[in-house]
RODO-2510 file (C-alpha; in nm, 4 decimals, decimal comma):
residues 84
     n   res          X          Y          Z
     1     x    -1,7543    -0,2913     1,0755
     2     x    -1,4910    -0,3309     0,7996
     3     x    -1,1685    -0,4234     0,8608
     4     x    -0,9606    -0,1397     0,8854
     5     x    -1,1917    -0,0669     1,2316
     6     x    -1,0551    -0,4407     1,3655
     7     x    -0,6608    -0,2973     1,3600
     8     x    -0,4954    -0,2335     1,6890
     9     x    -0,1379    -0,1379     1,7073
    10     x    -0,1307    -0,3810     2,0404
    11     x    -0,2545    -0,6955     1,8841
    12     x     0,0651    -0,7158     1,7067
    13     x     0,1785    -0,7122     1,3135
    14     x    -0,0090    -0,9878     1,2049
    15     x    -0,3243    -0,8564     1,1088
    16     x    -0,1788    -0,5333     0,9082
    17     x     0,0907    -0,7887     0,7583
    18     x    -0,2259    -0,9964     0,6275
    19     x    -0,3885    -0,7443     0,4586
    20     x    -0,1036    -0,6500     0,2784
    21     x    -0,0138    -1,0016     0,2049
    22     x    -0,4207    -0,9924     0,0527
    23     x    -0,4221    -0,6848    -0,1413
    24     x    -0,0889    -0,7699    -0,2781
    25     x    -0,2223    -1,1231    -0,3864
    26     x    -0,5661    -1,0135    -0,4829
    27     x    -0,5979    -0,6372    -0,5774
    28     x    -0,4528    -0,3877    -0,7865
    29     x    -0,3658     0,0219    -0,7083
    30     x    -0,6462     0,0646    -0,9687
    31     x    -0,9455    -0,0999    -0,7019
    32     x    -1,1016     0,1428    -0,5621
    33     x    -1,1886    -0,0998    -0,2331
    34     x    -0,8046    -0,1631    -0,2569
    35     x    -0,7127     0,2102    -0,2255
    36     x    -0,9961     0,2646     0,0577
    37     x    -0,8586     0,0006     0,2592
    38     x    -0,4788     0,1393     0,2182
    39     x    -0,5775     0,5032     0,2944
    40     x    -0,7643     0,4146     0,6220
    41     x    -0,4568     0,1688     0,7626
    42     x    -0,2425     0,4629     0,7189
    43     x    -0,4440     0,7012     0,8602
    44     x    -0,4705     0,3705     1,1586
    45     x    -0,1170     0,3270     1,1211
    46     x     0,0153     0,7381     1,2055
    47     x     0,1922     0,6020     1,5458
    48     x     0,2626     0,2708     1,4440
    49     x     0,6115     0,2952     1,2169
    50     x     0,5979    -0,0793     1,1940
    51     x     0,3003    -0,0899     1,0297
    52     x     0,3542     0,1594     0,8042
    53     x     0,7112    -0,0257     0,7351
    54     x     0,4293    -0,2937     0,5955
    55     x     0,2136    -0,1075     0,4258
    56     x     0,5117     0,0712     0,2403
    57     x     0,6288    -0,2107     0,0634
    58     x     0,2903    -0,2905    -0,0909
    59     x     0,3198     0,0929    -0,2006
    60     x     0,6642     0,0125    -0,3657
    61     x     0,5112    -0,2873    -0,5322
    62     x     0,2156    -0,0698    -0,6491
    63     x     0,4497     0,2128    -0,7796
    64     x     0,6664    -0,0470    -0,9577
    65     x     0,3428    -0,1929    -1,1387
    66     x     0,2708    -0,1398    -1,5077
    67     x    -0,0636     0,0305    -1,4105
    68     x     0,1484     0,2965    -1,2403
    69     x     0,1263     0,6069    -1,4259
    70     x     0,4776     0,6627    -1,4946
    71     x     0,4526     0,2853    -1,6047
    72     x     0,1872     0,3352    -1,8424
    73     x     0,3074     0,6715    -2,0139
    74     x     0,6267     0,5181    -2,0863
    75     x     0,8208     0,7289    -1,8882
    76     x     1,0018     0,5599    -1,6504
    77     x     1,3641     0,6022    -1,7091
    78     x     1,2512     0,9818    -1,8273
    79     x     1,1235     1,0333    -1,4826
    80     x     1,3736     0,8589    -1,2734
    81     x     1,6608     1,0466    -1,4774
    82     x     1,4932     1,3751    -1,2956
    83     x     1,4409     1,2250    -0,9545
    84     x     1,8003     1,1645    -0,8868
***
């Protein structure tokens, strides 16, 4: 069983909020494990807008990260200059 099976949107926050609080602390968008785990809680998460509140700012933090692509290319202010 791995632990994206143990989440249960009526246990409470906790146990999505400690993953996060892990994978922020001790893995990187470029794990593969890391990006397993984060796909399956939000398929786990669909229903559960708190949750995905959660897992959304460990998104943000990954985006922001100089692994991101945009980060690594260089691009950044190129790109956001044709999002807005």
């Amino acid at each position: 069983m791995n632990t994206v099976e143990f989440y249960n949107p009526e246990a409470g926050h906790w146990y999505i909020k400690a993953i996060i609080s892990c994978l922020c602390l001790l893995a990187s968008e470029e794990s593969s494990d890391a990006n397993w785990i984060v796909d399956n809680l939000l398929k786990a998460t669909r229903t559960d807008y708190e949750g995905r509140q959660s897992i959304q700012k460990l998104l943000s933090l990954w985006r922001e990260s100089p692994y991101a692509p945009v980060q690594k290319a260089s691009v950044q202010e190129k790109w956001l200059s044709i999002a807005s």
